[in-house]
SEKE-360005 format. One line per 4 residues: number of its first residue (from 1); their letters; for each residue x, y, z of C-alpha. Coordinates in steps of 0.1 Angstrom, whole numbers. Layout:
N
NUM = A = X Y Z  ...
This chain:
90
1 = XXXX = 855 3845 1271  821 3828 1283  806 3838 1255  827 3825 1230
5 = XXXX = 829 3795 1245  793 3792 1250  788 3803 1213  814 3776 1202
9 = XXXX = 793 3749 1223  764 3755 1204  773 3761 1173  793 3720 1177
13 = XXXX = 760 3712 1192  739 3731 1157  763 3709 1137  760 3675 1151
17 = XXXX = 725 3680 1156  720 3683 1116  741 3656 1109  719 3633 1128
21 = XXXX = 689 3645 1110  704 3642 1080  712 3610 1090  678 3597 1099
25 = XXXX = 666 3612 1065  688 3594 1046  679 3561 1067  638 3566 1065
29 = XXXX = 640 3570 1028  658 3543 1022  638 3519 1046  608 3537 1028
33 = XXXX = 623 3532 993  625 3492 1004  586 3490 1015  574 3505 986
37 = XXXX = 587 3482 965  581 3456 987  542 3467 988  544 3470 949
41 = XXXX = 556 3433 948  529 3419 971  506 3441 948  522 3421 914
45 = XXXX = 513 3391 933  548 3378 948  555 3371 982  583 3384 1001
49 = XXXX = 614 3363 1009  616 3361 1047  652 3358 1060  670 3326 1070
53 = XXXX = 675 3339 1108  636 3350 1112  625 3317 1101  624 3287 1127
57 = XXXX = 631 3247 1108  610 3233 1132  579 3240 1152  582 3239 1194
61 = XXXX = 571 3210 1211  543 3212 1239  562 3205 1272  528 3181 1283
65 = XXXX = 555 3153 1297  588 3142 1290  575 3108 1274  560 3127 1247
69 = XXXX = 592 3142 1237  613 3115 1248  597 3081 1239  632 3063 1261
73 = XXXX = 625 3087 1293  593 3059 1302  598 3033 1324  588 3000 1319
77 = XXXX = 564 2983 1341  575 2964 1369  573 2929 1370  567 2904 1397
81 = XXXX = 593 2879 1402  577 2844 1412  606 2821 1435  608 2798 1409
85 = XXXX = 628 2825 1393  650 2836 1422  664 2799 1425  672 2791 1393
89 = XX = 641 2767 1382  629 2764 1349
């Protein structure tokens, strides 16, 4: 009885184990299939299309200080206020 079992075990375990390999072959020719022609395109003299997702609109900005990245995060200068302005004169 063990060694049927044991022979059932790894003959599931022969099995899945060639599946996956025929998986992965399936997969690398296919990924080498795509950078072959990709290589014989550069080759022609075209450049390759880079995705949407991989490509970022707009460069980072240094983080030097937050006025260079937000011009309204300076403060103004305070001014002195003379006492002809605190009573009203003009």
């Amino acid at each position: 009885m063990i060694a049927a079992t044991l022979s059932v075990l790894i003959t599931v375990v022969v099995i899945a184990t060639m599946l996956a390999l025929a998986d992965f072959w399936l997969r690398a020719s296919s990924a080498y299939a795509s950078l072959k022609r990709q290589s014989d395109l550069v080759k022609a003299g075209f450049v390759p299309q880079v995705e949407a997702q991989i490509i970022r609109l707009r460069p980072v900005a240094p983080r030097t200080s937050p006025s260079a990245t937000r011009p309204f995060a300076t403060r103004l200068p305070r001014r002195e206020m003379t006492s002809s302005r605190l009573h009203g004169a003009a």
